[in-house]
DRENVODREN-972131 format. One record per residue: residue number from 1; residue in one letter; x, y, z of N, C-alpha, C in turn. Coordinates in Angstrom, 3 decimals. Example, Ala and Ser with C-alpha at 12.3 -4.5 7.8 and 13.67 -1.06 7.14 Angstrom:
// DRENVODREN-972131
resi|resn|n.u|n.v|n.w|ca.u|ca.v|ca.w|c.u|c.v|c.w
1|A|13.190|-5.690|7.800|12.300|-4.500|7.800|13.200|-3.300|7.800
2|S|12.850|-2.250|7.080|13.670|-1.060|7.140|12.900|0.030|7.870
This chain:
// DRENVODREN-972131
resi|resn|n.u|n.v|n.w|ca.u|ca.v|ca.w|c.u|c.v|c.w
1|X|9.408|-24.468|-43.154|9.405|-24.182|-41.723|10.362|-23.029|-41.428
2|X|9.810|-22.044|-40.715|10.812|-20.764|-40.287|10.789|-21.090|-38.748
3|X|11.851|-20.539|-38.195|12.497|-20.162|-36.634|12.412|-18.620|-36.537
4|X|11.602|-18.379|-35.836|11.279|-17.137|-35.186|11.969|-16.528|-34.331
5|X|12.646|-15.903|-33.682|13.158|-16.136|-31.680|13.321|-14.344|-31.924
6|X|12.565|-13.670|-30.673|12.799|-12.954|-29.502|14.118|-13.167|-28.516
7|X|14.407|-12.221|-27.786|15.567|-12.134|-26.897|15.850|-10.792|-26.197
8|X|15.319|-10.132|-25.312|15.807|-8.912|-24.655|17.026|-9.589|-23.799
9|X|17.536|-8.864|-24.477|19.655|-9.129|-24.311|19.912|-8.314|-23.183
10|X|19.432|-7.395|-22.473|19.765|-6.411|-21.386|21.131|-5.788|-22.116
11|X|21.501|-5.441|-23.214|22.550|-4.907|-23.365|23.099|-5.812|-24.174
12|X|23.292|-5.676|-25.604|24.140|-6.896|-26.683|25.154|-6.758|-26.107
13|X|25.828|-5.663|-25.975|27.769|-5.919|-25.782|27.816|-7.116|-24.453
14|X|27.251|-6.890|-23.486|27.265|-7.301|-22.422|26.566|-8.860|-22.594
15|X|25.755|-9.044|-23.335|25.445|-10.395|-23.808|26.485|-11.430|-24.556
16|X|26.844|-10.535|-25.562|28.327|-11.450|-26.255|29.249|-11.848|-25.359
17|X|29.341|-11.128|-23.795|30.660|-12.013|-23.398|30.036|-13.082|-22.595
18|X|27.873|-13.479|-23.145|27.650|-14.245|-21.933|27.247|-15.211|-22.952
19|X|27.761|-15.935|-23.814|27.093|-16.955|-24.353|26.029|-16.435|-26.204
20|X|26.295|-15.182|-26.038|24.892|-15.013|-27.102|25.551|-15.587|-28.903
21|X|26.870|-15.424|-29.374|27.098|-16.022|-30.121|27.011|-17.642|-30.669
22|X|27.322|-18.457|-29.356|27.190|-19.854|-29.133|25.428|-20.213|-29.407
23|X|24.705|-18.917|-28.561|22.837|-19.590|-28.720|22.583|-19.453|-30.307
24|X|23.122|-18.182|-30.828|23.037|-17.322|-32.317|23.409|-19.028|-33.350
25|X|24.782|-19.204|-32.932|25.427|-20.562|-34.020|24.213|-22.025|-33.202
26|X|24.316|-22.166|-32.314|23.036|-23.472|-32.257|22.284|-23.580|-32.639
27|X|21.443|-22.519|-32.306|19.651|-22.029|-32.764|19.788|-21.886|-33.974
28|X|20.642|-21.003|-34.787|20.818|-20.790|-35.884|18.926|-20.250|-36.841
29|X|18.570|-19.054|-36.142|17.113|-18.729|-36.199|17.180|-17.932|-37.499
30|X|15.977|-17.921|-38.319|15.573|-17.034|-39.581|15.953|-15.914|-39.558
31|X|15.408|-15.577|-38.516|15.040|-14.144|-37.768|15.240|-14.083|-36.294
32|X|15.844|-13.079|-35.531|16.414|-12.778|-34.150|15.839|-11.225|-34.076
33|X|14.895|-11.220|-33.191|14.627|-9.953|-32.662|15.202|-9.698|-31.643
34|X|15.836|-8.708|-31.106|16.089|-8.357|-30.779|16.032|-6.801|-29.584
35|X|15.841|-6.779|-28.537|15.261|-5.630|-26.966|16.476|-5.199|-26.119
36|X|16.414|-3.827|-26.299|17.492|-3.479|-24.929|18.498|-3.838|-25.409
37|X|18.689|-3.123|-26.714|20.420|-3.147|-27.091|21.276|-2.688|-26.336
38|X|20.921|-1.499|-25.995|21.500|-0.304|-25.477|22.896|0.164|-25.951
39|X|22.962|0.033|-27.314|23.687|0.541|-27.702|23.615|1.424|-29.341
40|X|24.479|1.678|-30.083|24.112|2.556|-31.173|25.174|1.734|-32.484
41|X|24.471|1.380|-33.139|25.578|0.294|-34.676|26.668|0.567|-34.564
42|X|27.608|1.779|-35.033|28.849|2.151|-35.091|29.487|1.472|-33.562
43|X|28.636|0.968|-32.608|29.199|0.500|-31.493|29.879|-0.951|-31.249
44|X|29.294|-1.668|-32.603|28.777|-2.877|-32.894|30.631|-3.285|-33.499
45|X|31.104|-3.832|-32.595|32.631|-4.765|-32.737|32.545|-6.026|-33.264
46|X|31.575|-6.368|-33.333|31.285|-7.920|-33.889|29.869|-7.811|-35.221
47|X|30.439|-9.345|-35.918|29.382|-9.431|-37.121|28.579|-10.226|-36.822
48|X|27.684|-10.412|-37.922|26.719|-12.169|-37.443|26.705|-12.365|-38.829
49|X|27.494|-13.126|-39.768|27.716|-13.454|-40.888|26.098|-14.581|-41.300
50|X|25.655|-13.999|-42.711|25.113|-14.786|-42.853|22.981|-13.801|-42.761
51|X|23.808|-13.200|-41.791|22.433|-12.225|-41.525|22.544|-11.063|-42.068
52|X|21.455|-9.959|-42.945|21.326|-8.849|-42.710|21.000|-8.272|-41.259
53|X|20.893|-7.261|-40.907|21.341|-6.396|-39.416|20.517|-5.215|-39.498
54|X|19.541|-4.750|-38.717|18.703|-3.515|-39.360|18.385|-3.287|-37.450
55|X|19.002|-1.417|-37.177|18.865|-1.145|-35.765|17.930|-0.232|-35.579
56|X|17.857|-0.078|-34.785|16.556|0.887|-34.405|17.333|1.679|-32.846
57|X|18.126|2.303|-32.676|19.061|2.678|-31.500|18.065|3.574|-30.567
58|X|18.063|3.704|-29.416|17.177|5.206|-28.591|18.231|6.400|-29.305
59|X|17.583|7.727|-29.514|18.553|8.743|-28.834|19.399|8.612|-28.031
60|X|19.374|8.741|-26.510|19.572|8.377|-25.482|20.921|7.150|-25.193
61|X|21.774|7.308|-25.038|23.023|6.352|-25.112|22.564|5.227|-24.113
62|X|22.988|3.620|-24.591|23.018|3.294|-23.608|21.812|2.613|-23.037
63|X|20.608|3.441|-23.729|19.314|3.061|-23.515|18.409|2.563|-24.518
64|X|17.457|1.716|-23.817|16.593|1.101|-24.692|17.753|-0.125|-26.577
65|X|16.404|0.696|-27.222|16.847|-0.098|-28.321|16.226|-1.488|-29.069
66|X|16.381|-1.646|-30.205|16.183|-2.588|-30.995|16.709|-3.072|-32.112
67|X|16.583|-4.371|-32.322|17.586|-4.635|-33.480|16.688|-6.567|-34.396
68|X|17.095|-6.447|-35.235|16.560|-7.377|-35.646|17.677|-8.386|-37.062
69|X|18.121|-9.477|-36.792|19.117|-10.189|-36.982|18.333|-11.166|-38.368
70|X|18.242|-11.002|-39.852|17.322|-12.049|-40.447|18.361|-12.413|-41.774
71|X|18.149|-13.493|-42.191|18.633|-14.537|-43.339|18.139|-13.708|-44.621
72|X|16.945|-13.518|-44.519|16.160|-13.119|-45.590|15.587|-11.479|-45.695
73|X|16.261|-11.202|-46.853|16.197|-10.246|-46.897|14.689|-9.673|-46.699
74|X|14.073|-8.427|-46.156|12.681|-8.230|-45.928|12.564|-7.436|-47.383
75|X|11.192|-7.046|-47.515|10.889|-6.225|-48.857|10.966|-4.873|-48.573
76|X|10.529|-4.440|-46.915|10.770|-2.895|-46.737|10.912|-3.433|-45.298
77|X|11.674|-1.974|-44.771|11.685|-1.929|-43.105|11.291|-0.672|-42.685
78|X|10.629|-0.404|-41.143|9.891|0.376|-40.571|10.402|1.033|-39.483
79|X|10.432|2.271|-39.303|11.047|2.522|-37.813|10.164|3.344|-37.027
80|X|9.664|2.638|-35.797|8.892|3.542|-34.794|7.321|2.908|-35.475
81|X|6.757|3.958|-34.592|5.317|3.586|-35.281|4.579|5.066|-36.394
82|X|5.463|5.457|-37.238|4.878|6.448|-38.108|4.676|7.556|-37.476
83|X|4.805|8.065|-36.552|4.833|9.400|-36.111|6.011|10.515|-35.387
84|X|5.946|11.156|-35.336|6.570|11.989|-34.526|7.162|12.048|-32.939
85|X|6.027|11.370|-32.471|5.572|11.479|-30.822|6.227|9.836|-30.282
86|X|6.919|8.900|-30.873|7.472|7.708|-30.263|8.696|7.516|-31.094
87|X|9.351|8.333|-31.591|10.468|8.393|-32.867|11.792|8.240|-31.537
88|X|11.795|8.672|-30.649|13.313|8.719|-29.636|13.845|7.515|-29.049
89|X|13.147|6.427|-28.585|13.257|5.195|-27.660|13.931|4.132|-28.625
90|X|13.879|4.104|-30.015|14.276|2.674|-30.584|13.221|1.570|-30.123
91|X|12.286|1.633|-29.854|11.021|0.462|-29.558|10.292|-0.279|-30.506
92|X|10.568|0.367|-31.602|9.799|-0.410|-32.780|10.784|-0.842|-33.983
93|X|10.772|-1.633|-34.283|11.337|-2.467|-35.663|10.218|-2.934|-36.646
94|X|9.953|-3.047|-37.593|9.044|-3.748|-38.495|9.232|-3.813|-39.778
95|X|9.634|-5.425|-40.614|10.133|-5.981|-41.269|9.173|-6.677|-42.198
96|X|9.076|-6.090|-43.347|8.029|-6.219|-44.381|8.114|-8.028|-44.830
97|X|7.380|-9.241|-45.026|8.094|-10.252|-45.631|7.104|-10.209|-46.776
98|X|7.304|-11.019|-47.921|5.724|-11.504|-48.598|4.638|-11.888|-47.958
99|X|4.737|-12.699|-46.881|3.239|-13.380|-46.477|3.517|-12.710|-45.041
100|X|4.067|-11.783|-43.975|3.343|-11.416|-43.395|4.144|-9.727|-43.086
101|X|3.974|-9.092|-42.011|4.869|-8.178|-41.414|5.010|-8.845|-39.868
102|X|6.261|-8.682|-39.651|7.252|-9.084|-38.522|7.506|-7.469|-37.512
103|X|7.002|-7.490|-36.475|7.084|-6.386|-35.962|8.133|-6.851|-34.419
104|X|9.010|-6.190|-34.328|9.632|-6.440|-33.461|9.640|-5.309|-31.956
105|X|9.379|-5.184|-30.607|8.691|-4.421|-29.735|8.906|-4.389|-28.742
106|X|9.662|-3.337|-28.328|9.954|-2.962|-26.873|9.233|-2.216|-25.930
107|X|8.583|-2.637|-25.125|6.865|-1.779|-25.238|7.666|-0.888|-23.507
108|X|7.431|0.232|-23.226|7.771|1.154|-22.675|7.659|0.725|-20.773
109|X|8.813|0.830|-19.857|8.096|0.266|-18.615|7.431|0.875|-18.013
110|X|6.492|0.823|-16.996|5.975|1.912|-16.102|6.532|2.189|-15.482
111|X|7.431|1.926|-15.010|8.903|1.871|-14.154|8.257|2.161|-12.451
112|X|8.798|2.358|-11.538|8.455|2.492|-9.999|7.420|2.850|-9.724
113|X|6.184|2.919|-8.806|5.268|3.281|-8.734|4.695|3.989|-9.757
114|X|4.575|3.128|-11.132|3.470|3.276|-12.165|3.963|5.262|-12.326
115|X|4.970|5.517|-12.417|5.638|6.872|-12.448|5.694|6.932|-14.180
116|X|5.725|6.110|-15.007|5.351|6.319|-16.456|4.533|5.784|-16.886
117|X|2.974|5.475|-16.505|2.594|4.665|-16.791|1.225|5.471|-17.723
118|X|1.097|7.099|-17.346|0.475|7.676|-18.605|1.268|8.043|-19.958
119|X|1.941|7.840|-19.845|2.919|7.482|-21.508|2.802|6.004|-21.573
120|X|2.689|5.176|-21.120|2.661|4.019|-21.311|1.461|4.077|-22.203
121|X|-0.161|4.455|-21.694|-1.332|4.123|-21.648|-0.683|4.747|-23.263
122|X|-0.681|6.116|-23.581|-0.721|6.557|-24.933|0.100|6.008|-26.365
123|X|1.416|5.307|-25.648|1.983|4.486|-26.738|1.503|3.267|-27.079
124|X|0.788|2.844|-25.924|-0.465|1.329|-26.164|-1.270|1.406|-27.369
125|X|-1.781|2.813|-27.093|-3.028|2.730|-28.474|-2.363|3.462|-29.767
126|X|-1.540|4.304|-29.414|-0.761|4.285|-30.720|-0.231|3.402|-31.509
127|X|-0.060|2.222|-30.683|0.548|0.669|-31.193|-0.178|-0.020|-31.630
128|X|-1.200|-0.392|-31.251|-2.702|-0.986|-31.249|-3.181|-0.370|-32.780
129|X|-3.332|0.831|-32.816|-3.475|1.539|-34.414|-2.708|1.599|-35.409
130|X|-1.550|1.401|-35.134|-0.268|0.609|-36.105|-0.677|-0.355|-36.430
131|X|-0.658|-1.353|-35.310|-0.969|-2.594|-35.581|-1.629|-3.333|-36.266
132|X|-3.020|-2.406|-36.110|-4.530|-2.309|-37.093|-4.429|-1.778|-38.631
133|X|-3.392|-1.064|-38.678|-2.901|-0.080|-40.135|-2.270|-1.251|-41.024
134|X|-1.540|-2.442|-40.049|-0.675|-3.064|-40.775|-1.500|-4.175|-41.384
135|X|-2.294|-4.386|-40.417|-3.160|-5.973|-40.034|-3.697|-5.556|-41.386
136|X|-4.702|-4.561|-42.047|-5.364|-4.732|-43.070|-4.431|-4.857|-44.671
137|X|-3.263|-4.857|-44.789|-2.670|-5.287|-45.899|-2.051|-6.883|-45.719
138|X|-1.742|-7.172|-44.590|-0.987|-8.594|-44.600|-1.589|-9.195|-43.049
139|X|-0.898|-10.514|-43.005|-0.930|-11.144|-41.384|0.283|-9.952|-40.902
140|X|0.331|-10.314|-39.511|1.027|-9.296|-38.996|1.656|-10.268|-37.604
141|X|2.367|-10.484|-37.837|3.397|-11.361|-35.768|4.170|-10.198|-35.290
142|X|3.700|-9.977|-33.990|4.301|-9.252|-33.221|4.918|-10.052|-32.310
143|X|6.517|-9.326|-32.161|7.317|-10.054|-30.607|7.789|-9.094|-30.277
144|X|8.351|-10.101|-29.089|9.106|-8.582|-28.299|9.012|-8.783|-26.985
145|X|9.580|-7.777|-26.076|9.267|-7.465|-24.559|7.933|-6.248|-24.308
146|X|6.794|-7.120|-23.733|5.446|-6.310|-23.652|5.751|-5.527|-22.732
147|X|6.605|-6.188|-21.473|6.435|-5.465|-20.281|5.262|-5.887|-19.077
148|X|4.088|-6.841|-19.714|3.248|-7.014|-18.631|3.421|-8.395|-18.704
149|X|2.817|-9.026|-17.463|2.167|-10.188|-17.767|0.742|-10.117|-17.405
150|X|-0.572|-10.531|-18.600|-1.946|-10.396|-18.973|-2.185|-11.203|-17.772
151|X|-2.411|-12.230|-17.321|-3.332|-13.263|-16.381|-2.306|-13.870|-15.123
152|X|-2.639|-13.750|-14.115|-2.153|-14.193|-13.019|-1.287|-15.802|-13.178
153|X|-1.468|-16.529|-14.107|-1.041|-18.019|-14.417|0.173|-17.166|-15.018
154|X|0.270|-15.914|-15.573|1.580|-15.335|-16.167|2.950|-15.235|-15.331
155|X|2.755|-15.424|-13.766|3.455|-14.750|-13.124|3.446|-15.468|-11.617
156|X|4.997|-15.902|-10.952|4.513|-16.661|-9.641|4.071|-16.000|-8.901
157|X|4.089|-14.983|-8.585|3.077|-14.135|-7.719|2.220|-13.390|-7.498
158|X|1.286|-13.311|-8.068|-0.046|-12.230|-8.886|-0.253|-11.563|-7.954
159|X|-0.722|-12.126|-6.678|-1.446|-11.615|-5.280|0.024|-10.712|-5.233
160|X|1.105|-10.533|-4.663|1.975|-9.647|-3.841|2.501|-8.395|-5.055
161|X|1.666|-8.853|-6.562|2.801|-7.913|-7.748|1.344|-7.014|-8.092
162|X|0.026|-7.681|-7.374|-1.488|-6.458|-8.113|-1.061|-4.855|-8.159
163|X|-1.022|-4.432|-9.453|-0.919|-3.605|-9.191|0.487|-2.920|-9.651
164|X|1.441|-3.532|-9.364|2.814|-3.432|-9.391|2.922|-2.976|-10.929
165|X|4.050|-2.056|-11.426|4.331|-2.323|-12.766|4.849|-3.205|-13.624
166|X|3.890|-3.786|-14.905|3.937|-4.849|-15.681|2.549|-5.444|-15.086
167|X|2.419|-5.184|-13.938|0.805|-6.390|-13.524|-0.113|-5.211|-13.074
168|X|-0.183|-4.180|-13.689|-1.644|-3.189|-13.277|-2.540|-3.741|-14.059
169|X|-3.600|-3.165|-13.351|-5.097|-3.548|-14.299|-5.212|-2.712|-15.659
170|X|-4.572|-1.711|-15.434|-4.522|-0.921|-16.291|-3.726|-1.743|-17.623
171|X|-2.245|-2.009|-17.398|-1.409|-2.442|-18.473|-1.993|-3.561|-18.664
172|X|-2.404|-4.705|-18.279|-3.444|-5.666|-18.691|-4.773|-5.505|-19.125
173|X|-4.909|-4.478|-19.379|-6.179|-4.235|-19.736|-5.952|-3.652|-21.218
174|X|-4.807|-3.230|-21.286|-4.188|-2.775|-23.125|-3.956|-4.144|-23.639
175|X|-3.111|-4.537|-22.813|-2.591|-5.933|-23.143|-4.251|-7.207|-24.215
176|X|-4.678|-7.269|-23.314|-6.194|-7.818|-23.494|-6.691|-7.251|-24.705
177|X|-6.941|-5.826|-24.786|-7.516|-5.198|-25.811|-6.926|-4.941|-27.306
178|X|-5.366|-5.120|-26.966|-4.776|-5.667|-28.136|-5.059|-7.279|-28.959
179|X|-4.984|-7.979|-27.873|-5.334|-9.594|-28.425|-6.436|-9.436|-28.941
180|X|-7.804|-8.829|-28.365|-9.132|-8.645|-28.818|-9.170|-7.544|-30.064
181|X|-8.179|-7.138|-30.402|-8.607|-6.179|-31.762|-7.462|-7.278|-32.962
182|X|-7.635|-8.694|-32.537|-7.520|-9.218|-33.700|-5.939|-10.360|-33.511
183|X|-5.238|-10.493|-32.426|-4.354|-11.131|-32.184|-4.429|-12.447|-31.142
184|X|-3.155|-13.090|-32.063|-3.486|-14.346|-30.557|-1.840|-14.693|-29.376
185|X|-2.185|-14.835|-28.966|-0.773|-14.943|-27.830|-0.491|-16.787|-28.213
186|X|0.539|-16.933|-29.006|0.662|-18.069|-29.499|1.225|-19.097|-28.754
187|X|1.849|-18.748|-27.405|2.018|-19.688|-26.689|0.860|-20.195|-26.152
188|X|0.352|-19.508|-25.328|-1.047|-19.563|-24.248|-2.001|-20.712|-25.950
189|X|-2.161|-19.903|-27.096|-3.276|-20.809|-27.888|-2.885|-22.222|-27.534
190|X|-1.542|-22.562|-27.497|-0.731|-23.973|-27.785|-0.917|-24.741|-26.257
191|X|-0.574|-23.661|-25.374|-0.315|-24.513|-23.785|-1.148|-23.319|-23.064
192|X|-2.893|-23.316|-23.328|-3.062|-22.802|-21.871|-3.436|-22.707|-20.728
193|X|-2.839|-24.372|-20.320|-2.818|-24.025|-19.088|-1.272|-24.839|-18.340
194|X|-0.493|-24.208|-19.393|0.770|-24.278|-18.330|1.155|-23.538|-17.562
195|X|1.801|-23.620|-16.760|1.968|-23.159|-15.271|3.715|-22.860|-15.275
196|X|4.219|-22.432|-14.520|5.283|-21.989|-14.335|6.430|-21.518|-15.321
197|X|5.738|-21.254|-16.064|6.377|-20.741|-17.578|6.871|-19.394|-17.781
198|X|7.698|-19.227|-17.993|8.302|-17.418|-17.331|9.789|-17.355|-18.462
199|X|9.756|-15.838|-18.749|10.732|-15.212|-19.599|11.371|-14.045|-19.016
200|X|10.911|-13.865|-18.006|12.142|-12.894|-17.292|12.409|-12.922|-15.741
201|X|13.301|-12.775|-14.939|13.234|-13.229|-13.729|14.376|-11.970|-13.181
202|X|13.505|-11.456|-11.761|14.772|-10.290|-11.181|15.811|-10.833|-11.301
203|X|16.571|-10.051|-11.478|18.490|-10.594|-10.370|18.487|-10.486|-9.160
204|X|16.810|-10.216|-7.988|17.371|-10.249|-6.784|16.528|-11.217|-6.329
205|X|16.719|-11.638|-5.089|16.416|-12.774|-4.304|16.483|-14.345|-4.860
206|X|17.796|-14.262|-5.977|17.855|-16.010|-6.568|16.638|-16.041|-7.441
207|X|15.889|-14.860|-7.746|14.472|-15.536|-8.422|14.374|-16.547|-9.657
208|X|15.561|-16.252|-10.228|15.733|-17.459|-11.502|16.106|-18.654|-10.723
209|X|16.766|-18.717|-10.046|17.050|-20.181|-9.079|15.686|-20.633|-8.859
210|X|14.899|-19.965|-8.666|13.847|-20.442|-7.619|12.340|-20.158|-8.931
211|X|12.871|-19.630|-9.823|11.875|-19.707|-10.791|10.514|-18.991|-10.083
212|X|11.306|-18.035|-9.917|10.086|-17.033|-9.421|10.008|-15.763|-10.964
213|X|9.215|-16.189|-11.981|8.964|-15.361|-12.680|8.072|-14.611|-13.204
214|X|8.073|-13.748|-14.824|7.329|-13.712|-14.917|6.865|-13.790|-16.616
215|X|5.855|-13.786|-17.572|6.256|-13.901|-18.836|5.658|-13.072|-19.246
216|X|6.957|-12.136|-19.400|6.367|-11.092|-20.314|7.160|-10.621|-21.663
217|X|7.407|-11.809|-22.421|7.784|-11.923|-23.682|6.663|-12.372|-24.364
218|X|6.416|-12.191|-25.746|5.396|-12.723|-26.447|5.663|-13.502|-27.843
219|X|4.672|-14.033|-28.249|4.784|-13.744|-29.688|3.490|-13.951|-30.340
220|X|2.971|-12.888|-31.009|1.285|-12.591|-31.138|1.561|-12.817|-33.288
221|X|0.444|-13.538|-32.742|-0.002|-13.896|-34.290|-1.436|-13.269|-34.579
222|X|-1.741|-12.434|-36.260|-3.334|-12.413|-36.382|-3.998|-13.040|-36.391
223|X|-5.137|-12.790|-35.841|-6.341|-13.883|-36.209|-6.499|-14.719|-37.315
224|X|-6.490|-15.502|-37.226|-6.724|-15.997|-38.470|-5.366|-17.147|-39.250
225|X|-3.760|-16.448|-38.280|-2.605|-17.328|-38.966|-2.298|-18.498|-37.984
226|X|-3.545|-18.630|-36.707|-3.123|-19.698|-36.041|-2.580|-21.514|-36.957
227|X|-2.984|-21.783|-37.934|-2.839|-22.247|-38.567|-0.971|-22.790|-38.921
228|X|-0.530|-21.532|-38.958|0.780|-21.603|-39.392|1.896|-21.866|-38.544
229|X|0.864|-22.130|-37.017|1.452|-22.255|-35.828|2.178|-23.477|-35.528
230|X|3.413|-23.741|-35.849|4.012|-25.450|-35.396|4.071|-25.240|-33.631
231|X|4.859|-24.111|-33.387|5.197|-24.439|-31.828|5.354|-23.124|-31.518
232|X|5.176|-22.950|-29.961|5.710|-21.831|-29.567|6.419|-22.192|-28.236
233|X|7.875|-21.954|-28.285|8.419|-22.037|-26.711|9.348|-20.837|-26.028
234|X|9.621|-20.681|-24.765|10.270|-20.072|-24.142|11.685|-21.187|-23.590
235|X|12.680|-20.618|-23.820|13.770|-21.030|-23.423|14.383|-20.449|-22.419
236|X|13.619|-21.308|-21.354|14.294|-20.904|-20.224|15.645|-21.413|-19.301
237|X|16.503|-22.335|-20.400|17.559|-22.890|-20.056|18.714|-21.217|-20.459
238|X|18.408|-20.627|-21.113|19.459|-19.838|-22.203|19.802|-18.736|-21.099
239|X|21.187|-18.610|-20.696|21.387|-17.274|-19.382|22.057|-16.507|-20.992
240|X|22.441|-15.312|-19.949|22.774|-14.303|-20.902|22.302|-12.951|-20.194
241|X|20.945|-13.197|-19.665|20.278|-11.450|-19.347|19.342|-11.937|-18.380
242|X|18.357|-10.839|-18.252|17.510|-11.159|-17.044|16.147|-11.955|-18.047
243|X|16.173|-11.760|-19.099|15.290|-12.309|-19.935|16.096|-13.576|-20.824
244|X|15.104|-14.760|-21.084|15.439|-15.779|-21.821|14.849|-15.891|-23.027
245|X|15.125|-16.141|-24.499|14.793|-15.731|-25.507|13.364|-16.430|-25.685
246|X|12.025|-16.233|-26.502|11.261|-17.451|-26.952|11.029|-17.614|-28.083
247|X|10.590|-18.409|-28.660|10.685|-18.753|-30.518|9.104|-19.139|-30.894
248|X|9.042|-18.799|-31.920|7.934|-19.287|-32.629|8.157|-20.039|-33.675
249|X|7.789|-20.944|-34.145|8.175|-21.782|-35.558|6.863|-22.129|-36.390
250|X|7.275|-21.352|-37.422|6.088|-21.630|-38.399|6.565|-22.239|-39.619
251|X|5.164|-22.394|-39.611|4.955|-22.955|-41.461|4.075|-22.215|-42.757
């Protein structure tokens, strides 16, 4: 049995003084992916004994980022998605194992009125063709922060967010077309039709009080490894950031 867990930290430094060592020693996970470091290794004042440590930093100080926290050593590691044209952000991690590749994913926001949301559309299918590059040598689990939530049951407010960035038709419509070129959203296979289930929540209007969220954390398995699926949950007890970590546990 392996422990999987996701976590966009809004900032590690800023996470360590909120609890993230204490979740790190409880959970005590295989593997810790890791979103929104926003920071660069040499920055890194603290260890996590016990783990290898492999970063993926933006250019850009401060911003973005990725990092991935594992027990076991991988056979190779990946940075970006093989090209030229998504090499600056730190958004991609990917961690070779024997039986599958572990891709870890900070998928780009559209940010305010859908103002990035044609770079969005082009790093979608650049990802999507990674994804497909990888899928034909091994299984392949993707996690991470997508950025959308796919189906209105994703999110307490579908009607007032249509449209909004993270809930366009557009970014749900990559979203979708990724699952359909060969992936499964391993929570939703397990529970779908739970309801109020959410992995990130503003900091304004109390929305975590009031569990006004939305879930746009994942963890996507290939076709085919549903099988290996024990559980998939979101921990939405865990503060720390505006996002709460979720885990997958396989076999």
């Amino acid at each position: 049995m392996k422990k999987l867990y996701s976590w966009n930290v809004n900032g590690l430094r800023a996470c360590m003084g909120k609890g993230f060592m204490e979740f790190l020693t409880r959970e005590d996970p295989d593997v810790l992916c890791l979103q929104e470091t926003k920071m660069q290794p040499e920055q890194a004042e603290f260890e996590f004994p016990g783990y290898e440590v492999y970063w993926n930093s933006a250019v850009k100080k401060g911003y973005s980022g990725t990092a991935v926290l594992t027990k076991e050593r991988p056979l190779a590691v990946f940075y970006d998605l093989g090209t030229d044209r998504h090499n600056t952000e730190g958004r991609t991690l990917t961690l070779e194992y024997p039986d599958y590749f572990l891709v870890n994913v900070y998928v780009p926001n559209s940010q305010n009125g859908l103002a990035r949301l044609g770079y969005r559309m082009e790093w979608e299918d650049d990802f999507c063709t990674y994804l497909g590059s990888l899928k034909k040598k091994k299984p392949v689990i993707v996690t991470g922060d997508f950025n959308v939530a796919k189906e209105e049951i994703d999110l307490k407010n579908p009607k007032a967010n249509r449209g909004n960035a993270g809930f366009s038709d557009e970014e749900r419509e990559k979203m979708r077309r990724l699952l359909a070129s060969g992936f499964v959203d391993s929570f939703r296979y397990l529970y779908p039709d739970k309801t109020d289930a959410y992995s990130w929540w503003s900091y304004r209007f109390k929305a975590r009080e009031r569990n006004a969220g939305w879930r746009i954390d994942y963890f996507l398995v290939s076709s085919g490894y549903e099988d290996h699926i024990v559980d998939s949950l979101i921990l939405a007890e865990q503060a720390g950031s505006d996002h709460c970590p979720v885990e997958l546990i396989i076999q």
